[in-house]
C-alpha positions in Angstrom: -2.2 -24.5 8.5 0.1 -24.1 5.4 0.5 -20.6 3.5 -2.2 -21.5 1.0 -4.9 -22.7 3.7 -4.2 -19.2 5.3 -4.6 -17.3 2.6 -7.7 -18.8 1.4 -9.2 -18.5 5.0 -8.1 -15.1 5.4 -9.5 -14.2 2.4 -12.7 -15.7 2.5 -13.1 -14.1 6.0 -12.6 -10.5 4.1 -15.3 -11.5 2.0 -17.5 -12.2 5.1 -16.5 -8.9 7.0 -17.5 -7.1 3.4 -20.6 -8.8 3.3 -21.6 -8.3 6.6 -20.2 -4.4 6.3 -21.8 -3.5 2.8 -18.7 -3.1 1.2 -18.0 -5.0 -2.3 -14.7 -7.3 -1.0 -14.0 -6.6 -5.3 -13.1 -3.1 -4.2 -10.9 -4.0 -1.8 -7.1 -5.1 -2.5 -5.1 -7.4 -0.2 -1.4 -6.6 -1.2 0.7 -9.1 0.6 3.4 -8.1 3.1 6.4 -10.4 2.3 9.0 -8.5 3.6 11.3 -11.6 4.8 9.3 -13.9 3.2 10.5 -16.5 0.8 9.9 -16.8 -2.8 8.3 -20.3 -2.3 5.7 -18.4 0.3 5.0 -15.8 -2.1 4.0 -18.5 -4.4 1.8 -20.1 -2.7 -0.1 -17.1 -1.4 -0.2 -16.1 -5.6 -1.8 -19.0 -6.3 -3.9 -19.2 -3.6 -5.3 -16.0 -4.6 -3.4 -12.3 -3.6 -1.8 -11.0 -6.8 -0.4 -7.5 -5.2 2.9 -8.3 -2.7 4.5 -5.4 -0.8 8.3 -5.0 -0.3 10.2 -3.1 2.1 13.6 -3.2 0.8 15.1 -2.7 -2.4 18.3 -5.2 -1.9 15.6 -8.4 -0.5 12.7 -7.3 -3.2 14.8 -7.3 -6.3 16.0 -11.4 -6.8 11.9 -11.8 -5.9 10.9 -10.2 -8.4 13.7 -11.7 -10.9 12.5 -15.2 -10.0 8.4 -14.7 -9.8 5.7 -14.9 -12.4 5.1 -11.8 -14.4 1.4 -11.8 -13.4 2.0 -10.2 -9.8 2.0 -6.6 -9.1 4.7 -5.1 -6.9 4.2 -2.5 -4.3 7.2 -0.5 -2.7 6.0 -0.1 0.9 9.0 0.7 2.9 10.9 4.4 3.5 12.5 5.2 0.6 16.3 6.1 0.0 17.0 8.4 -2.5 20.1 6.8 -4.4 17.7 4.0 -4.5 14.5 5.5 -5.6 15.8 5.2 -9.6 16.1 1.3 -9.6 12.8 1.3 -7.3 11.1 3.4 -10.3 11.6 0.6 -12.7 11.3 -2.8 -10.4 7.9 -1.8 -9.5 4.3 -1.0 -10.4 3.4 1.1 -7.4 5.3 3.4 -4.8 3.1 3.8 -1.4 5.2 5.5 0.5 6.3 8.6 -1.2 6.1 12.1 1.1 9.1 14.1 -0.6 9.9 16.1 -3.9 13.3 14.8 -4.0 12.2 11.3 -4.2 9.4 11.6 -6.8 11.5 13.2 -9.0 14.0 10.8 -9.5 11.1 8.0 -9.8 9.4 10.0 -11.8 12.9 10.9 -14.5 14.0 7.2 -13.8 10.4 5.6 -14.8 11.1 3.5 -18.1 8.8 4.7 -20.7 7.7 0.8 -21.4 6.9 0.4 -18.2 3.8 3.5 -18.5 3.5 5.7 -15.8 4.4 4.4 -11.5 1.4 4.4 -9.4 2.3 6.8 -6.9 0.3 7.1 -3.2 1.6 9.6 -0.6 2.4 8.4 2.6 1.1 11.0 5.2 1.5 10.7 9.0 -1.7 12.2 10.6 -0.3 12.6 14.4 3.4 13.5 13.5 4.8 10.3 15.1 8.5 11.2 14.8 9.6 7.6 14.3 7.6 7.4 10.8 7.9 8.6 7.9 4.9 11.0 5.9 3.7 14.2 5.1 0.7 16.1 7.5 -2.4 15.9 6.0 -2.7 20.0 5.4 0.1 19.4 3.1 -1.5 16.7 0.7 -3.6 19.0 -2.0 -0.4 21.5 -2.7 1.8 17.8 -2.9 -0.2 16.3 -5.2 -0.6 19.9 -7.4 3.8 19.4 -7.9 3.3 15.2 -8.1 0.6 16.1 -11.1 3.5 17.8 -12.8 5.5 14.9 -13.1 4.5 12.8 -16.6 5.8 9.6 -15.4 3.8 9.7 -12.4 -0.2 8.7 -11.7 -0.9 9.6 -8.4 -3.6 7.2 -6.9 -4.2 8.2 -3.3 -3.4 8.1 0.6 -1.6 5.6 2.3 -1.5 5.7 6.0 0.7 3.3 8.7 -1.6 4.8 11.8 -0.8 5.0 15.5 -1.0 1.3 16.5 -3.7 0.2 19.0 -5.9 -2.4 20.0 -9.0 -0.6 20.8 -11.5 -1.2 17.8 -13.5 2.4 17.7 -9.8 4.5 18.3 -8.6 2.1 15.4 -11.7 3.7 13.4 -11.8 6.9 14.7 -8.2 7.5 13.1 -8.8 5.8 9.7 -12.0 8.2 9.6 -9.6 10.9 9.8 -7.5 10.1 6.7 -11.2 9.0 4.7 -12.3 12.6 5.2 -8.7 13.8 4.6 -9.0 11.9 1.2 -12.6 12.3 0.1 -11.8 16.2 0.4 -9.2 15.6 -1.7 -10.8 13.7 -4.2 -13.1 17.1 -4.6 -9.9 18.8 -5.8 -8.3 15.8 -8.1 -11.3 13.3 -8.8 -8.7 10.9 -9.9 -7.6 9.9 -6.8 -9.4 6.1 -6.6 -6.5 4.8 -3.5 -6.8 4.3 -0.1 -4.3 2.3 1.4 -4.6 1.7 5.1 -5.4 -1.2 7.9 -2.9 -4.4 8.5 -3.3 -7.6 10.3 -4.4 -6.1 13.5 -6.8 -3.4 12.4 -7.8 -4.4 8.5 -11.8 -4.6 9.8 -11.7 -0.9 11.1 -10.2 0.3 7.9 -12.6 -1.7 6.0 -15.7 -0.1 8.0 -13.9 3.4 7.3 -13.7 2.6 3.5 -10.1 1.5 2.9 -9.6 0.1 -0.9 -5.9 -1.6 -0.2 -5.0 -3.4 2.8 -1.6 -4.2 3.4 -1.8 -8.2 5.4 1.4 -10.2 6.6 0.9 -12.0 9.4 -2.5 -13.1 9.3 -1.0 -14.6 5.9 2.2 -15.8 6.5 2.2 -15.9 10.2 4.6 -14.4 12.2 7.7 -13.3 11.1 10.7 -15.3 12.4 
């Protein structure tokens, strides 16, 4: 199956599992994962029917988005360097992973007027896994308070990498975590309309726990080489 019969399929099956779950699928956004991916891939998943693509890297996400059609929406989705964080305000239409002052400042002073204002989730890290990035989720209403300071900067929600695992009801059990995290939040800044969570191997849970972004690689471009 070539990238455009996989995306359609995978697609089609989120349509199916929002059906089925009583969720709208027109509320729920598949950003691509194309970290490694060629530019040829990218367009065939475009045209096939995802519009959102997720980058990890500055240096590999940059002649992408030089050579692609102006209709796609960018998403930065990897840990985020500060002396890169000014040419990352201006590539890109959203920033998922933000979880420090430092950084949203210079995205938010680097942010090209043009361009309106980044789209800004915080990335938080629910169990404190030391090997990822992300702020605790007691810290989210006083982070977004300083984030709605900065006039260059629309903060849109949560986004979440959980503690991977294949059991289905621990998969929702932690997404349910960071929905009640966010719908509390929401009471506070009513705004907030984000909530990016579940990947290839737990996308269903998140959709049964009210994700509205999920973040899909492999089950559309197979596996990374």
């Amino acid at each position: 199956m070539n990238i455009e019969e996989k995306t359609k399929s995978f697609l089609k099956e989120v349509n199916q599992f929002c059906s089925r779950s009583g969720r709208n699928p027109k509320n729920i956004i598949v950003v691509g994962a194309t970290k490694k991916q060629a530019v040829g891939s990218i367009k065939s998943a475009f045209i096939s029917g995802v519009k959102n693509f997720g980058e990890n890297f500055l240096q590999e996400a940059e002649p992408k988005i030089m050579k692609l059609d102006s209709g796609l929406s960018w998403h930065f989705i990897g840990s985020i360097q500060s002396r890169k964080a000014k040419k990352i305000s201006s590539l890109f239409h959203w920033v998922q992973t933000v979880d420090r002052l430092k950084v949203a400042k210079i995205l938010n002073e680097n942010r090209p007027k043009e361009c309106g204002k980044l789209n800004i989730c915080i990335q938080v890290n629910p169990e404190r896994e030391l090997n990822k990035s992300g702020i605790g989720l007691g810290e989210c209403e006083s982070f977004i308070a300083e984030l709605n300071s900065m006039e260059m900067l629309k903060v849109r929600g949560l986004m979440v990498i959980p503690r991977a695992t294949k059991d289905f009801e621990q998969q929702r059990r932690g997404f349910a975590k960071i929905r009640s995290c966010f719908n509390f939040l929401k009471t506070v800044y009513p705004d907030l309309d984000t909530l990016s969570m579940g990947m290839s191997g737990d996308y269903k849970a998140a959709i049964l726990e009210g994700t509205t972004m999920i973040r899909i690689g492999t089950n559309i471009f197979g596996e990374r080489k």
